[in-house]
Each structure stands twice: as structure tokens, then as C-alpha cells.
Steps between C-alpha positions, in 0.01 A plus 500: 500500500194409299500504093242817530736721735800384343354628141438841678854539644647401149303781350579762777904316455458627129351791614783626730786328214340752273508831727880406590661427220493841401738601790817467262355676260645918434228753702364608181373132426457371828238789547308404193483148587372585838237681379419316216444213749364745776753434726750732627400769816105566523311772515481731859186576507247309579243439276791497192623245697178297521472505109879360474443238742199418324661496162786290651297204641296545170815400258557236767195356442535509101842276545299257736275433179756470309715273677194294667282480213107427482480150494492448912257803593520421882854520460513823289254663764750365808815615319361827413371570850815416665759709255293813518465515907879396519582767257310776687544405825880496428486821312292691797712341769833658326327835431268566732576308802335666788188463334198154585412351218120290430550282226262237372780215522578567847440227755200557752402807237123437522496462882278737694683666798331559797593743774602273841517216227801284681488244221640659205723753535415886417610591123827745519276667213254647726743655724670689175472855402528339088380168384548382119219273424592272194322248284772335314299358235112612504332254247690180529226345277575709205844504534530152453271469224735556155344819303342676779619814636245615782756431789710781661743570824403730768690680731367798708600702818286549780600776774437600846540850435233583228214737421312247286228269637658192367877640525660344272769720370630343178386225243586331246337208198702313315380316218818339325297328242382829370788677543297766706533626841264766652654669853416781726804688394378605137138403619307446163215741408153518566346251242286675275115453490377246260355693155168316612460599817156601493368199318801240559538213703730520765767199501585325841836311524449186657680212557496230237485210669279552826309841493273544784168445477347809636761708230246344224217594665598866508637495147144410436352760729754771362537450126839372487686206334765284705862516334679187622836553601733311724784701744287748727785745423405448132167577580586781693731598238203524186300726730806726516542468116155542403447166385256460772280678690511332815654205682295382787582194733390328779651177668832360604727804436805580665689832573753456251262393221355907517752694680761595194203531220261692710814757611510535108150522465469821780823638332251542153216631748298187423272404789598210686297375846381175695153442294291630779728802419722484802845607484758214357800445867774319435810404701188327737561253792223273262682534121184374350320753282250381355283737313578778309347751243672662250379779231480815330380770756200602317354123532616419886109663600302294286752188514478476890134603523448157276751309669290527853227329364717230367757441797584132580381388822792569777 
């Protein structure tokens, strides 16, 4: 076993040391310790479930940069990875077995399935009635950088049996390092129009590092100012608070960089669409994803009308 996975399996060791040495413990206090480390039996339904899972992996995650440090960033990112897919594959095999599962960590996850393919074989996922599509740890950057909190967990469900476009069912954004979590079980409220909004710019989230080119061009066609952020569930997440009026992307996206934010985001009633203003389908035989548009209702119209003159090239 290599020094990174051998770092994650001590922290998940420490982990699982801490959830059962409260088993001797009377009821009274082994119940408190459960839930004070949000263990114990987890929520039935659904989407109450995806905000504990979320939480769960998210706690994980605080330990790993605890225990690993910041000195070694590739390491950091590596260990962090690995202990929150282990931790919520683990969990969703125990409570939800029957269920697929699309996680970013998963071997072959960014393969394109074909029908008649022979070479790879067909993903169980796209023969399954409910599909939990999970990004471990959206915003590796940030997370390993000491100080920043812009990183979060997803986890979402995706069903068969559905009424919405994109059918995802539940969702839920963790971010551990600001001790928030938005879900689609108490879905957040609208967020309220800006005091300017006659005269006021609007404010774009964008990544920090490497927004796309054509998003400056229509912040410069549209008024707006780019807000540079790093986890696209962070992004997603200061449209849904208000402390941004849209988050639009284009460009190397996968399903389970959108899916659990954007189920929080239609919880609110925000808008949320392809940027040509198709519908956002997950649970795909091709998981990549890689536009999306996301925004107060009132400025989808006027947001997409812009973006068609400023689409990259396909």
C-alpha cells in the first residue's frame, strides 16, 4: 500500500475507532455521541439522507486536513479524494444497496458507453430505476490550499421514475469549511433581488483560476462583474444564496460536478439549463456535462439571449 492510501485508511481507521467506541457506552450517551459525530441510523427519506451523507463525508474530509496537513498538496488532494468516496460508497452500499451509484472516483467513470459497444462493458447504472451521482470532493484545488473554504461534497439522486426534466429527486452541498450545507429537503429560499436592481451590476460567479473566455465577453456585453470562486457547487451554491446572480460554465464538466447543486438550485425555483437553454439529463450513457446555466428566473431571458451570441465553437 502506498504512503498516500495508507494516510487515507488511517484517517477512515480513526474515523470508524471514533464511531465504535461509543458502543459500551449507556443508550443515553451512546446516542449523543452518535449524533454528535453523525453517526448512528440515517435518515429514511431520501433527500434527508443525501444531506447526512453529505455532512458525513464532509467531517471526513475535515480529519483528512487535519491528520495530512498542507505541506504535500498532491497528497492532501489524493487523501481527501480517496476517504470521501470510501466513506460514501461504504455508507450507500450499507443503506441503500439496491441502488447504482456514479461517483467521480470510480474507475472507467468518464468513459462514454455506446449501445452494441463490446469493448467496455454497459454501466449497471443505466439499467437502474435510482442512481446516486457523487462528487466526493468538488474543488480539490481549494481544499488543499490552507485558509480557503470554496470546496464542498456532493451527493444527489437521480431516478427513473420522475416528473422533472432532469429527475433528480434529492440533493445535497456540503461545504465543511463553512459549516453550511444547502439540500433539497429544507430547499433554501428564493434569493432576494439585489436593492440595485434597476441600476446595479449583476455579479457572475466564475471560476478563479480558468474562467472561460467567452464568460468575459458577455460580462462585458451584459453589465456584470466575474466573482471568482473555486468548487462549481460553491458557485452554484452563491446563486442560491444571493451572493450571485448567476453561475455560468462551459467546458470539461461532469455529471456529478452539477447534479446535487443544480437539484438544490430547482428546489429554490432558480433556473437552471444547458446554455443554449436545453434541459440539464443526467444518469447519461456519456457522464460528461459540460455546460450549464444557472440563475434567478427573472434573468434566464436576457442571460441566454446573450449567451447565443457568445457560445464557444462546438
Amino acid at each position: 500500500m502506498g504512503e498516500r492510501a495508507q494516510t487515507s485508511a488511517r484517517v477512515l481507521g480513526q474515523s470508524s475507532v471514533r464511531s465504535g467506541a461509543v458502543a459500551g457506552r449507556p443508550d443515553g450517551q451512546r446516542d449523543s455521541a452518535l449524533a454528535e459525530s453523525g453517526g448512528g441510523t440515517p435518515p429514511v427519506i431520501d433527500a434527508a439522507f443525501a444531506r447526512w451523507l453529505a455532512d458525513r463525508a464532509g467531517q471526513q474530509l475535515l480529519r483528512v486536513r487535519d491528520e495530512v496537513g498542507f505541506a504535500d498538496a498532491a497528497a492532501l488532494k489524493s487523501a481527501g479524494d480517496r476517504a470521501a468516496h470510501d466513506l460514501l460508497r461504504a455508507e450507500l452500499a450499507r443503506w441503500r444497496p439496491a441502488d447504482a451509484v456514479l461517483s467521480e472516483e470510480d474507475d472507467h467513470a468518464r468513459v462514454a458507453w455506446q449501445d452494441g459497444e463490446h469493448a467496455t462493458i454497459r454501466p449497471e447504472r443505466l439499467g437502474a430505476g435510482r442512481v446516486w451521482i457523487i462528487d466526493p470532493l468538488d474543488g480539490t484545488r481549494e481544499f488543499a490550499e490552507e485558509g480557503r473554504t470554496d470546496w464542498a461534497v456532493h451527493v444527489a439522486l437521480w431516478t427513473a421514475d420522475c416528473t422533472s426534466p432532469s429527475c433528480l429527486a434529492a440533493g445535497a452541498v456540503a461545504m465543511p469549511a463553512q459549516h453550511r450545507t444547502i439540500a433539497t429537503d429544507h430547499p433554501p429560499a428564493y434569493p432576494p433581488l439585489p436593492l440595485d436592481v434597476d441600476g446595479g451590476r449583476l455579479r457572475i460567479a466564475a471560476s478563479r483560476t480558468r474562467p472561460p473566455a467567452f464568460v468575459t465577453a458577455l460580462a462585458e456585453e451584459i453589465g456584470a462583474d466575474l466573482v471568482p470562486m473555486g468548487s462549481a457547487g460553491v458557485k452554484i451554491a452563491a446563486v442560491i444564496n444571493g451572493e450571485a446572480d448567476a453561475y455560468v460554465h462551459a467546458g470539461g464538466q461532469y455529471e456529478w460536478d452539477s447534479a446535487a447543486p443544480v437539484a438544490v438550485a430547482l428546489a429554490t425555483g432558480l433556473h437552471a439549463s444547458r446554455i443554449d437553454g436545453s434541459t440539464l439529463k443526467y444518469n447519461e450513457a456519456n457522464p460528461k456535462l459540460p455546460d450549464l446555466v444557472v440563475c434567478r428566473k427573472d434573468l434566464a431571458p436576457r442571460l441566454l439571449a446573450a449567451l447565443q451570441r457568445h457560445l464557444p465553437s462546438q
